[in-house]
Backbone as JSON, one array per atom type, in Angstrom:
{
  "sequence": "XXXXXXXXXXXXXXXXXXXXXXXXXXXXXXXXXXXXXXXXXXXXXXXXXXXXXXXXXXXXXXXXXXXXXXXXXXXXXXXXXXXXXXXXXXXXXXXXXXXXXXXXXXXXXXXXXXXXXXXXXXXXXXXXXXXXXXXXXXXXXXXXXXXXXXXXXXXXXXXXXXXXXXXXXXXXXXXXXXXXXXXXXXXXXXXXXXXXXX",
  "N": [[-87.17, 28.26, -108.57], [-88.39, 24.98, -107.57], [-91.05, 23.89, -108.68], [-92.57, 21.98, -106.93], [-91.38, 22.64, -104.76], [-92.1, 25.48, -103.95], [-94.85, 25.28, -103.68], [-94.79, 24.0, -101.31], [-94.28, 25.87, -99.66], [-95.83, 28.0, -100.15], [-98.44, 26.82, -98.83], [-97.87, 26.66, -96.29], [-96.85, 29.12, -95.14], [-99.15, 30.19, -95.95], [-101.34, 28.68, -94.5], [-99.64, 28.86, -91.47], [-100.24, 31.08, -91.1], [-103.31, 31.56, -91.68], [-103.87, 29.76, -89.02], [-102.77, 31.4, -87.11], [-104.61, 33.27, -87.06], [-107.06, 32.27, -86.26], [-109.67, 32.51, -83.95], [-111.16, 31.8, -81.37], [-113.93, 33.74, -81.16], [-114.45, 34.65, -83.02], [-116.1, 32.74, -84.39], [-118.16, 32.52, -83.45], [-120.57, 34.52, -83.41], [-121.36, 33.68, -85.97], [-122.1, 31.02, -85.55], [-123.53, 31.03, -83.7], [-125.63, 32.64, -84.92], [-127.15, 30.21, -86.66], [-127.49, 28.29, -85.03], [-129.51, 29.52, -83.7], [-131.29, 29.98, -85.99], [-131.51, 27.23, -86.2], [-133.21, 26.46, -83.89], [-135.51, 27.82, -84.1], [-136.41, 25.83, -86.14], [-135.28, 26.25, -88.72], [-132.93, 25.66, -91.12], [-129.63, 24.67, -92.47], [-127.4, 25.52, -95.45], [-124.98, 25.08, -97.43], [-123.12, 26.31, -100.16], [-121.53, 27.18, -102.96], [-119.44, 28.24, -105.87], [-117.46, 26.44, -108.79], [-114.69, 25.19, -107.8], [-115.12, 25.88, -104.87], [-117.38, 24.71, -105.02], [-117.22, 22.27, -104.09], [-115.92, 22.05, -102.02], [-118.19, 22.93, -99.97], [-119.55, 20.83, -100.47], [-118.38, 19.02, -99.0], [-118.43, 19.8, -96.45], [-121.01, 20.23, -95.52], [-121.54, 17.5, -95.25], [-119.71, 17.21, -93.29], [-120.94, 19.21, -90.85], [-123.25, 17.84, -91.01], [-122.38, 15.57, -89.67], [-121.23, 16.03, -87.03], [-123.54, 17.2, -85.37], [-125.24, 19.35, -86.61], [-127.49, 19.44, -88.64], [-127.01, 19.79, -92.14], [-127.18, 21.02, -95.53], [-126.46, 20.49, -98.42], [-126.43, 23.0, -101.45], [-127.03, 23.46, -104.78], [-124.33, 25.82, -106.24], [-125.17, 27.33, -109.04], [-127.9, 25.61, -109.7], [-129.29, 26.9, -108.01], [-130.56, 29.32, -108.74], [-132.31, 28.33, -110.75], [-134.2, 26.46, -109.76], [-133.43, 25.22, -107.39], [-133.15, 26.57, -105.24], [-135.62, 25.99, -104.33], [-135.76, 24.54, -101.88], [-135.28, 26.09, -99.46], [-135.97, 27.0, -96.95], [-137.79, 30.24, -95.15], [-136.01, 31.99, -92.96], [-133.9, 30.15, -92.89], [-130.26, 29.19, -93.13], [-127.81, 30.21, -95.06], [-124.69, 29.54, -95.89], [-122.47, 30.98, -97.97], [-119.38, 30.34, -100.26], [-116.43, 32.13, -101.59], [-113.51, 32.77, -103.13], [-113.19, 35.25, -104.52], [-115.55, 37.12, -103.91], [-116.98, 37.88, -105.9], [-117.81, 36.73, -108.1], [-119.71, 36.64, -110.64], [-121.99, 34.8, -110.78], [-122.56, 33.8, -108.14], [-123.11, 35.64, -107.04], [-125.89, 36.13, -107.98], [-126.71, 33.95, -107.14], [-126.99, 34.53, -104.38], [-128.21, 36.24, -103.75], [-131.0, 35.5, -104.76], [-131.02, 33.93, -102.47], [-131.01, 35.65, -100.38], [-133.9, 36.55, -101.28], [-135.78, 34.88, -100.7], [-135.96, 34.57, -98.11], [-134.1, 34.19, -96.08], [-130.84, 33.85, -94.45], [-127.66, 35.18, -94.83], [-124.06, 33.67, -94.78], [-120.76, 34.79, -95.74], [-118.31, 33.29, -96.74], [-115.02, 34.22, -97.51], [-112.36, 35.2, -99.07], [-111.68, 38.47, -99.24], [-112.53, 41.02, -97.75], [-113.52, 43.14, -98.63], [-115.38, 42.26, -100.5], [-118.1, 42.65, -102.89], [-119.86, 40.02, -101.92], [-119.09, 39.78, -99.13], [-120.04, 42.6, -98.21], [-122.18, 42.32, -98.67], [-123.12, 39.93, -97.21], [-125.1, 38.82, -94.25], [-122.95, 38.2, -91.89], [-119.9, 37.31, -92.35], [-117.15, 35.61, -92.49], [-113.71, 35.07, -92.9], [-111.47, 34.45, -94.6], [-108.34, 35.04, -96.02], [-105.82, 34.78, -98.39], [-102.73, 35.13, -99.42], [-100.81, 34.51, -101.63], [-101.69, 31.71, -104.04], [-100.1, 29.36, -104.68], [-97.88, 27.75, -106.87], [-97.4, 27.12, -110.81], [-98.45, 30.43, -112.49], [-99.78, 31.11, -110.48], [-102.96, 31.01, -109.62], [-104.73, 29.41, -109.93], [-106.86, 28.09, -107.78], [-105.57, 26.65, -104.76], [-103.65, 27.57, -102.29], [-105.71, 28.85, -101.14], [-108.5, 27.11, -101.32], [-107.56, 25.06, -99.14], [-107.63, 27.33, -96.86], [-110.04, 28.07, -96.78], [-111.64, 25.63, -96.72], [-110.01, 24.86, -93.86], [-111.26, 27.26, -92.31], [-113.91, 26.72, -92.26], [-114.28, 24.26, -90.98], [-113.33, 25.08, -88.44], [-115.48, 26.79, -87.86], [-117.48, 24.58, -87.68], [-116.25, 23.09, -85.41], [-116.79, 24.97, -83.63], [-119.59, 24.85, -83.47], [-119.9, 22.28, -82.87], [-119.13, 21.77, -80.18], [-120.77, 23.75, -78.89], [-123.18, 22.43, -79.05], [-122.49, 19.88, -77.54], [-122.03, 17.63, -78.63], [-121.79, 13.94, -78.07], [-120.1, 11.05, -78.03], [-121.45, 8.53, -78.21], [-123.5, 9.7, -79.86], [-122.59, 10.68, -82.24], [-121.25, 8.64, -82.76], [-124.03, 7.24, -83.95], [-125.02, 9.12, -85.93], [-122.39, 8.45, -87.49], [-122.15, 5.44, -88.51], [-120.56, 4.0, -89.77], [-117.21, 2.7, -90.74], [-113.89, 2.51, -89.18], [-114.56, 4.99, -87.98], [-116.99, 4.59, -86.99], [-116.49, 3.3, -84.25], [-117.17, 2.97, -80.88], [-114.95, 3.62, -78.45], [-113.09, 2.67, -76.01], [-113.05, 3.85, -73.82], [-115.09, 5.56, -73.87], [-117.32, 3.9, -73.94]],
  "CA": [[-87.5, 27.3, -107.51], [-88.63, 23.82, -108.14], [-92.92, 24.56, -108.57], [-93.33, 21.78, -105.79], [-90.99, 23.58, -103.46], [-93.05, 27.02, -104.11], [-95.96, 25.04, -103.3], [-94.96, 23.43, -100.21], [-93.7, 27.54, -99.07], [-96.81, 28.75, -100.03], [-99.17, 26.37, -97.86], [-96.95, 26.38, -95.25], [-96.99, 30.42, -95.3], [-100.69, 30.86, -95.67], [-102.0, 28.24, -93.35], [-99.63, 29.14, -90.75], [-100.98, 32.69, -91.06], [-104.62, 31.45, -91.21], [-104.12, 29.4, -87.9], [-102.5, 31.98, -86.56], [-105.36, 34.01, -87.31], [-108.62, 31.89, -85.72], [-109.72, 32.5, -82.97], [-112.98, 31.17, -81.46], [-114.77, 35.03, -80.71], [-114.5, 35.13, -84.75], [-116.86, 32.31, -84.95], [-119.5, 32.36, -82.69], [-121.74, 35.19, -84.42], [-122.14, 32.54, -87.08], [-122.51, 29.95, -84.67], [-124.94, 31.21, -82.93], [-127.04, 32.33, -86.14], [-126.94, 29.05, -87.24], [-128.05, 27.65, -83.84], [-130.66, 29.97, -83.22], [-132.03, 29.32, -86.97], [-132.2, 25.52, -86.13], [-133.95, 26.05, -82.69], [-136.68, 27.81, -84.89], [-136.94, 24.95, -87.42], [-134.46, 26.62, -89.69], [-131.78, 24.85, -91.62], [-128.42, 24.93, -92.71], [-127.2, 24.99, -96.76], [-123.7, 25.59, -97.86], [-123.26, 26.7, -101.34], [-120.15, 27.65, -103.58], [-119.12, 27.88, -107.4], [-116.46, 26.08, -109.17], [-113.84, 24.69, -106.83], [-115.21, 26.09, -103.66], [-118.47, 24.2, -104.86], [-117.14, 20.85, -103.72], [-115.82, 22.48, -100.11], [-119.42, 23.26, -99.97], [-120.16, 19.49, -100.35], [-117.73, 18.47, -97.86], [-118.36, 21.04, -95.04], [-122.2, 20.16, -95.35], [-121.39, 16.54, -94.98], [-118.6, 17.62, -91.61], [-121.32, 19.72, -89.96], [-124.3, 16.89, -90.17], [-121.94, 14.62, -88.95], [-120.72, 16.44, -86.18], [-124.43, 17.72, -84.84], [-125.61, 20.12, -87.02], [-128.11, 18.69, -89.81], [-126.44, 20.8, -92.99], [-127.4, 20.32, -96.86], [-125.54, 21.29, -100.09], [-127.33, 23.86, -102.27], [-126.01, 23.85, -105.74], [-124.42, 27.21, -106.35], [-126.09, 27.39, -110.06], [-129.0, 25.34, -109.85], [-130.15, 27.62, -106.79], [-131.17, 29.94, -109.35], [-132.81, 27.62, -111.37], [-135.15, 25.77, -108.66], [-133.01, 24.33, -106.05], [-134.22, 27.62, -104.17], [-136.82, 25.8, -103.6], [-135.18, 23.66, -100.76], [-135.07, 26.99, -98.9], [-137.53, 27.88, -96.42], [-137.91, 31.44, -94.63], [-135.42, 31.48, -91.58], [-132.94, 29.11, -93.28], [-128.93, 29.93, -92.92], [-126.94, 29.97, -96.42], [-123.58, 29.91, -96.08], [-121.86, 30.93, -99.69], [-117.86, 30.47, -100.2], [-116.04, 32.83, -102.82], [-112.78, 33.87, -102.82], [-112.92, 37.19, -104.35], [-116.65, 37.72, -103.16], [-117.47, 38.78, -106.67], [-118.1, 35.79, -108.76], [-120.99, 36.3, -110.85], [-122.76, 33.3, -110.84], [-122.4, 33.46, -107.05], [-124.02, 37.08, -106.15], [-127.26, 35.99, -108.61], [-127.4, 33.11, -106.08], [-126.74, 35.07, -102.85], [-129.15, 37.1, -104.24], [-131.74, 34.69, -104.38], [-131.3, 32.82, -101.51], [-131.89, 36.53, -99.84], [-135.32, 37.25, -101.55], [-136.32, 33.26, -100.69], [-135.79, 34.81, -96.71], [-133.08, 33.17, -95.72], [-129.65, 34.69, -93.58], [-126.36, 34.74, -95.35], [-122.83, 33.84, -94.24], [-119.81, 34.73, -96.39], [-116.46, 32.63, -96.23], [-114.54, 34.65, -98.59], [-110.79, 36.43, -99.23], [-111.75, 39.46, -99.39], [-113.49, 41.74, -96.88], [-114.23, 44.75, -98.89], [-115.95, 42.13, -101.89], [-119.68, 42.4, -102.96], [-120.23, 39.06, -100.86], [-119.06, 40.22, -98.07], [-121.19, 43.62, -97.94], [-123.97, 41.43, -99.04], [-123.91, 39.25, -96.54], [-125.6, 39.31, -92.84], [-121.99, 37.98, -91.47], [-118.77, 37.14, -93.3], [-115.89, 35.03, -91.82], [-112.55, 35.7, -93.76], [-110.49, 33.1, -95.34], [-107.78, 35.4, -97.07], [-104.73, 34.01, -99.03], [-101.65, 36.14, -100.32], [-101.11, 33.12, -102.84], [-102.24, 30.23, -104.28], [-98.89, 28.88, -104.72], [-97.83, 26.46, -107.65], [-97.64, 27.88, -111.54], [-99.09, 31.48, -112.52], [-100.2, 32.15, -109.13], [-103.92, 31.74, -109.89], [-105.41, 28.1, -110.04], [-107.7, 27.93, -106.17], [-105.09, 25.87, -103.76], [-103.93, 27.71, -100.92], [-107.35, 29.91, -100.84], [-109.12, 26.36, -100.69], [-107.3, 24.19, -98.09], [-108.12, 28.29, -95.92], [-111.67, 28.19, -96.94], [-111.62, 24.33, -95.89], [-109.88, 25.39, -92.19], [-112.34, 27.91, -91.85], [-115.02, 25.68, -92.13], [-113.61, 23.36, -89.82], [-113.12, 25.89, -87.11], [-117.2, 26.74, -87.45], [-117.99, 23.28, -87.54], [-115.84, 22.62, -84.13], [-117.68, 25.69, -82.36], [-121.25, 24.45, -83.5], [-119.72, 20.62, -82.41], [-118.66, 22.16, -78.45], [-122.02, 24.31, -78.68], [-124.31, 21.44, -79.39], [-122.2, 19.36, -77.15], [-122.05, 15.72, -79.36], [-121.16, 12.75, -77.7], [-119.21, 10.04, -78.76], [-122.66, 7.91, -78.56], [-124.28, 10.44, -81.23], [-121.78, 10.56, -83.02], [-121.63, 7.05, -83.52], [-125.29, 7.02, -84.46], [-124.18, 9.7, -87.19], [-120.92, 7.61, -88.73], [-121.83, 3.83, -87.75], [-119.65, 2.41, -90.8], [-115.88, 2.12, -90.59], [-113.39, 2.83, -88.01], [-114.69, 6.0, -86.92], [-118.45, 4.66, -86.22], [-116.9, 2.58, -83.43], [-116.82, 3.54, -79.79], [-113.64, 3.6, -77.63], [-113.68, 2.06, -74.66], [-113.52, 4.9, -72.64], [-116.16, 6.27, -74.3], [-118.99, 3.03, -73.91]],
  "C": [[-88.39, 26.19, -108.1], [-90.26, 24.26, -107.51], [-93.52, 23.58, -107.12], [-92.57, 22.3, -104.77], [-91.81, 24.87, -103.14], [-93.96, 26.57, -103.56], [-96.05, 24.53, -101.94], [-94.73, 24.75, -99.72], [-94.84, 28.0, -98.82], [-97.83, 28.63, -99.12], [-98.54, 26.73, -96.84], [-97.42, 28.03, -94.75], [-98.84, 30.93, -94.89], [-101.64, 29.98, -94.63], [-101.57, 28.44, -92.06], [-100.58, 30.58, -90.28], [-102.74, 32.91, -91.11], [-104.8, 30.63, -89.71], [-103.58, 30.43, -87.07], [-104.05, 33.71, -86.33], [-106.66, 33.91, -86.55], [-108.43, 32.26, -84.67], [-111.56, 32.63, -82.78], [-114.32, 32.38, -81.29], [-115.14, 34.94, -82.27], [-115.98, 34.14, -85.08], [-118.49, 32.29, -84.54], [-120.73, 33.36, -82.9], [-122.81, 33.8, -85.08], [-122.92, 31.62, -86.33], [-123.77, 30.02, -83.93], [-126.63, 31.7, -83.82], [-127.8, 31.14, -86.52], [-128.21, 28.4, -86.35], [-129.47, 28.24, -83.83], [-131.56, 29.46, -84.49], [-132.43, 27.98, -86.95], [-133.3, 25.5, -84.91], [-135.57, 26.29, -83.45], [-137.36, 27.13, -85.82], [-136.21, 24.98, -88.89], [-133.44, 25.61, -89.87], [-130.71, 25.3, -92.31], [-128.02, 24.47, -94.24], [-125.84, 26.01, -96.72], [-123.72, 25.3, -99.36], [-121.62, 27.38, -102.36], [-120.15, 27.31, -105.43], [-118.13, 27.22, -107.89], [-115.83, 24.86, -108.0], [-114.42, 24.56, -105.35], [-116.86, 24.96, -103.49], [-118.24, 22.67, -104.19], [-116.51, 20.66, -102.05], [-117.12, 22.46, -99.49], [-119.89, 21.67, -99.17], [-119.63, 18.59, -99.2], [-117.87, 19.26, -96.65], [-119.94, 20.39, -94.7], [-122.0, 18.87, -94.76], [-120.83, 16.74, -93.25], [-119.91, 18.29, -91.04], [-122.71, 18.77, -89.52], [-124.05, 15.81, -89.77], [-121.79, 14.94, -87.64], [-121.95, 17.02, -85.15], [-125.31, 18.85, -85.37], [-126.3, 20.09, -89.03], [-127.39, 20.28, -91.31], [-126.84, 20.0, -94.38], [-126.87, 21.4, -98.42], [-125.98, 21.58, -101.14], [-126.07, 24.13, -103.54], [-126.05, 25.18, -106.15], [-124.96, 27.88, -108.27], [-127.16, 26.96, -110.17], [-129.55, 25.96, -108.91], [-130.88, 28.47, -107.96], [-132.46, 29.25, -110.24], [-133.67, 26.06, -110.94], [-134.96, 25.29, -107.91], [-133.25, 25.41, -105.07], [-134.87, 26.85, -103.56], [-136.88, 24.72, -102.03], [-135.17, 24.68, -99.56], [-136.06, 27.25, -98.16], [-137.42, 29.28, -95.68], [-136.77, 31.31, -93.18], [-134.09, 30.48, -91.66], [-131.44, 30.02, -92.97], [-128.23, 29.37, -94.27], [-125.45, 30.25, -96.07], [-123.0, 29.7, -98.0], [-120.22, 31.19, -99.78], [-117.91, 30.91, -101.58], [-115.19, 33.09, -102.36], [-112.69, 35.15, -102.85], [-114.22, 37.0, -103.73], [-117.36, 38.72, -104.52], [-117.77, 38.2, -107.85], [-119.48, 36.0, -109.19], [-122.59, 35.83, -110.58], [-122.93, 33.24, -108.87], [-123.47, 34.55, -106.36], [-125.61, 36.56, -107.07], [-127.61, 35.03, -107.22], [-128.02, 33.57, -105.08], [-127.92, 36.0, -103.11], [-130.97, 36.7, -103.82], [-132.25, 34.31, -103.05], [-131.78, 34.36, -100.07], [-133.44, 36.73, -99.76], [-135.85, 35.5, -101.57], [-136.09, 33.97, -98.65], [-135.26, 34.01, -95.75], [-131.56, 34.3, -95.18], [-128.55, 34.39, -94.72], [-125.3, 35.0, -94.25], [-121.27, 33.88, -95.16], [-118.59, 34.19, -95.71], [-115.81, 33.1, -97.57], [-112.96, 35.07, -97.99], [-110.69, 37.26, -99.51], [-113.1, 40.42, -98.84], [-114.51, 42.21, -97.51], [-115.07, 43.9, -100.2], [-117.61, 42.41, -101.61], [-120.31, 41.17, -102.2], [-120.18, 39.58, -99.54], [-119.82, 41.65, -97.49], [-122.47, 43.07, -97.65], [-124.51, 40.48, -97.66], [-123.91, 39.81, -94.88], [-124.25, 39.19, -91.44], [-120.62, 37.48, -92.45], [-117.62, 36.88, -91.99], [-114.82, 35.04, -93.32], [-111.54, 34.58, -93.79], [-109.5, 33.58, -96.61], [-106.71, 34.2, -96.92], [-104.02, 35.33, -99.37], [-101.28, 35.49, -101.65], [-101.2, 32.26, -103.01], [-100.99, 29.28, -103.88], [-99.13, 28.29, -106.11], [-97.67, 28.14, -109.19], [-98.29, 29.01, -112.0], [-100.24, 31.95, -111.01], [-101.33, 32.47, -109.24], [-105.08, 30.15, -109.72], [-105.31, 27.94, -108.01], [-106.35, 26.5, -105.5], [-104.72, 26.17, -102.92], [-105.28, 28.83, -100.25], [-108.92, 28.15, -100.27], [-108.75, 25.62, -99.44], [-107.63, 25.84, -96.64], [-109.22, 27.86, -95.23], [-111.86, 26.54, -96.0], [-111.63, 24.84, -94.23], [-110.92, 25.96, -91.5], [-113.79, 27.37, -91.55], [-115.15, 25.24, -91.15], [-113.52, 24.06, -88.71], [-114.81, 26.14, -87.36], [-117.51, 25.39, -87.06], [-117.77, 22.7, -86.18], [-116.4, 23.5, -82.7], [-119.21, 25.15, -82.09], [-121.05, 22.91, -82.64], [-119.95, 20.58, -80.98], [-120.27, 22.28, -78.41], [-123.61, 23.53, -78.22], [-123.9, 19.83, -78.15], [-122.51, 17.66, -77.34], [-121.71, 15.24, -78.38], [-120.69, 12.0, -78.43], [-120.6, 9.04, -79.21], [-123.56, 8.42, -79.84], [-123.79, 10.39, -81.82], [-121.58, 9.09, -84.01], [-122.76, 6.68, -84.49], [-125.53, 7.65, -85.98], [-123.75, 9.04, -88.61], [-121.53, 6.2, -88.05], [-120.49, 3.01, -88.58], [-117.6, 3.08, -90.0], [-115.35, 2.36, -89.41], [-114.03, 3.96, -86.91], [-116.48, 5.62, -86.29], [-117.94, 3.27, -85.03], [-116.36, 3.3, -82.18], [-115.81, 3.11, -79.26], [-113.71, 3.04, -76.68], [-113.61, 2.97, -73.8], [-114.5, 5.75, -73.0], [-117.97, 5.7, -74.03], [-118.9, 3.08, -72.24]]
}
């Protein structure tokens, strides 16, 4: 099979089967950790290695747009003093697929003994992330798709979704407006109001 046909099968396959999968009871644990950690003064850091480290960067960005101030903890330099952004009460979310990445549990590790909540977005229940952490939302894959069946692409555009579905419970929860929102995004198309909106 032609590698971009495999690849269009494979998305196709695993995102139906992750939308078929959400559902909003799944998120609202988190959601409400999250929440309650901000009412106390607590804050929100998303964190990841490799690939997932740049979902990280974009999810943080989507949730302090959307109402929910969020900031992107690098998943190596946490060890090595970006901890220190962390205060007691904070909410870490850490993405891994397997849930067994090295470099990822030293963090998660950390960002524990710094007294801080974890939230795993991983593909795999039963991994060391997911034990580890205080909640775990599930972002499996069956496969990547594309050559050797191993290079992160349908495990990220999951992990992405999954995101995106927290991000849209905390959005309802917090109940944005189009006016905040604005105040948010002012620049291009999307920082302007609608007319049924002013």
């Amino acid at each position: 099979m032609d590698a971009i046909e495999k690849l269009k099968g494979t998305v196709r396959r695993e995102l139906d089967a992750a939308l078929e999968r959400m559902k909003t009871e799944d998120f609202l644990p988190a959601a409400r950790m999250i929440r309650e950690s901000g009412a106390a003064g607590g804050r929100l850091h998303v964190t990841g290695i490799g690939k997932p480290a740049h979902i990280a960067a974009y999810a943080a960005s989507l949730f302090s747009s959307t109402g929910t101030p969020a900031y992107f903890l690098h998943g190596t330099e946490a060890v090595h003093g970006s901890c220190g952004q962390l205060v007691p009460g904070d909410v870490v979310i850490c993405i891994s697929n397997s849930g067994e990445t090295a470099e990822l549990k030293a963090t998660a590790a950390a960002i524990r003994r710094n007294g801080c909540k974890v939230i795993a977005v991983t593909g795999n229940p039963d991994s060391w992330l997911a034990r580890f952490a205080d909640l775990t939302l599930l972002a499996s894959v069956g496969e990547e798709g594309g050559p050797l069946d191993r290079a992160p692409r349908a495990s990220v555009l999951v992990e992405t979704l999954v995101l995106q579905g927290l991000s849209v419970v905390l959005q309802e929860m917090r109940g944005l407006t189009p006016q905040e929102y604005v105040l948010r995004h002012p620049g291009g198309a999307l920082g302007q109001l609608r007319e049924n909106e002013k």
